[in-house]
N, C-alpha and C positions, 0 to 999 in steps of 0.2 A: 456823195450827198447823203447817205445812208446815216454815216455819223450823226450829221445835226438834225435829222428827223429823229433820230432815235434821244439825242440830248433837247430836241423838244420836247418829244413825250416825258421822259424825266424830270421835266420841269410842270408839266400839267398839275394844278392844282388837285388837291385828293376830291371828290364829290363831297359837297354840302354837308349829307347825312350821313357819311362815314367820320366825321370831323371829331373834336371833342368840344366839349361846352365851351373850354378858351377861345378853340382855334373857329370856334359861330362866333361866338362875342367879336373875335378882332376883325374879322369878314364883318360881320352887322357896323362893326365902327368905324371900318375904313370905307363900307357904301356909303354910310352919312355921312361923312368929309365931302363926297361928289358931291349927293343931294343940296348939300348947305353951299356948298360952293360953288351951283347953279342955282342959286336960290328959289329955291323949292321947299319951303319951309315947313310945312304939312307932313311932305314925306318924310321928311327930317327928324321932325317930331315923333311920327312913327315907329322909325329907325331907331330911332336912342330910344324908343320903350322896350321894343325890341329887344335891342342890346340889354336894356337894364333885370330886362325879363330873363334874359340866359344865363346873366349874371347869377340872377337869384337862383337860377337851375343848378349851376355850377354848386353855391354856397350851399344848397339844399342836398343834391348829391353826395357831396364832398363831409356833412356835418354828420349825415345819417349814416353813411358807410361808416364815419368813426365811432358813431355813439348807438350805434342798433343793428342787430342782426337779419333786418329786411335784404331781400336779396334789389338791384336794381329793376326788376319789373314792376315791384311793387311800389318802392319811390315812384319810378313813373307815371304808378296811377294815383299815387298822392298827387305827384304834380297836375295831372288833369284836374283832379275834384280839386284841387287849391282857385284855380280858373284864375289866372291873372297876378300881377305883380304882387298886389295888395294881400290876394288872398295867402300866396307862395310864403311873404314877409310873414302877416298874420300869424298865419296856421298853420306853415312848416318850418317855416325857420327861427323866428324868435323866440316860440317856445321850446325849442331844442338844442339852442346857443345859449341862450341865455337864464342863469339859477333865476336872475330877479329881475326881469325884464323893466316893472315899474321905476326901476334905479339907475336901468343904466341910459347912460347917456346917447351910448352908440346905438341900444334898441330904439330909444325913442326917434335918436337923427334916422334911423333906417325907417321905421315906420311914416316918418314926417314926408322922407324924400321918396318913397314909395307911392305915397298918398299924392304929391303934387306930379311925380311924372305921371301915373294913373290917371288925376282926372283931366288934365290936358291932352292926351292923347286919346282920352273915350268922347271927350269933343267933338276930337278931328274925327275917331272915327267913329261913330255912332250917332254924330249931330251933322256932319259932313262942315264942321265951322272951317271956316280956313285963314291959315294963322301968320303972321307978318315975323319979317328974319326977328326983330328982336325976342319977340315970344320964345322966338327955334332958339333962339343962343340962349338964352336964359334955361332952357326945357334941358337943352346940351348940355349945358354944364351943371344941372342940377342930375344929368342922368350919369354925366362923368364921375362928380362926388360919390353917387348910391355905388356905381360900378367899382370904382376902386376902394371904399368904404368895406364892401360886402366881401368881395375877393380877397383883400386886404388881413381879412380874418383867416384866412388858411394861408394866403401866399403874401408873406410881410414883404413890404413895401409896392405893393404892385400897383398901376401906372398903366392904364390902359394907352397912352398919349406915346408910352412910351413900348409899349410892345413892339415884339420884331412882328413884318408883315407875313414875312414865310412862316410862323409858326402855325 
């Protein structure tokens, strides 16, 4: 019996906070496939901010490591002071992706869908509103577009829907 306790442990997911930005993202999106599919739409809404939030961690991480000499502690605390989806887009990412932000298409769709997952989720969670499944689908799949939109910029074609679960 020794064997399969030992190829349980091997299979034990890595801790949370050892993970990399993907491997939160695709944990935050496969909790909200539950949430939504007990419908629980609040949390839902949450969860894909969430998600759309690590996202932008990932896009932020991944831009500044290419384009600046800052070591990761200090991104970090970019990321704090940014505080939130909106601010992450804003203030660390658009202006560092993009030469002409006013022109491009895809700053403007990211700030757009930034903006709307944003203020439905400071709703839920700062007004305590509580939101009905079509709201969640809607928030859902506005959070899927920003996720695979943003990601999509360093890893072409990516597909959160389609990620493997073990990675």
């Amino acid at each position: 019996m020794a064997d399969s306790s030992e190829a349980h442990r091997a299979k034990r997911k890595k801790p949370y906070n050892e993970r990399s930005d993907l491997e939160k993202l695709q944990s935050q999106w496969n909790k909200l496939s539950g949430l939504h599919l007990r419908e629980e739409p609040s949390a839902a809404i949450v969860r894909c901010s969430t998600a759309a939030e690590i996202a932008a961690n990932y896009a932020i991480r991944h831009e500044w490591a290419r384009q600046t000499e800052f070591d990761a502690a200090i991104v970090d605390q970019f990321l704090l002071w940014a505080n939130g989806l909106r601010g992450k887009i804003d203030r660390l990412f658009v202006p560092i992706y993009f030469a002409h932000p006013k022109k491009s298409k895809t700053a403007k769709a990211l700030i757009a869908s930034a903006e709307k997952i944003n203020k439905v989720r400071n709703e839920v969670v700062h007004q305590g509103r509580f939101s009905n499944q079509g709201e969640a689908e809607e928030i859902i799949a506005e959070a899927k577009r920003f996720i695979d939109m943003i990601v999509s910029l360093s890893v072409p074609g990516f597909d959160i829907r389609d990620r493997k679960r073990s990675e």
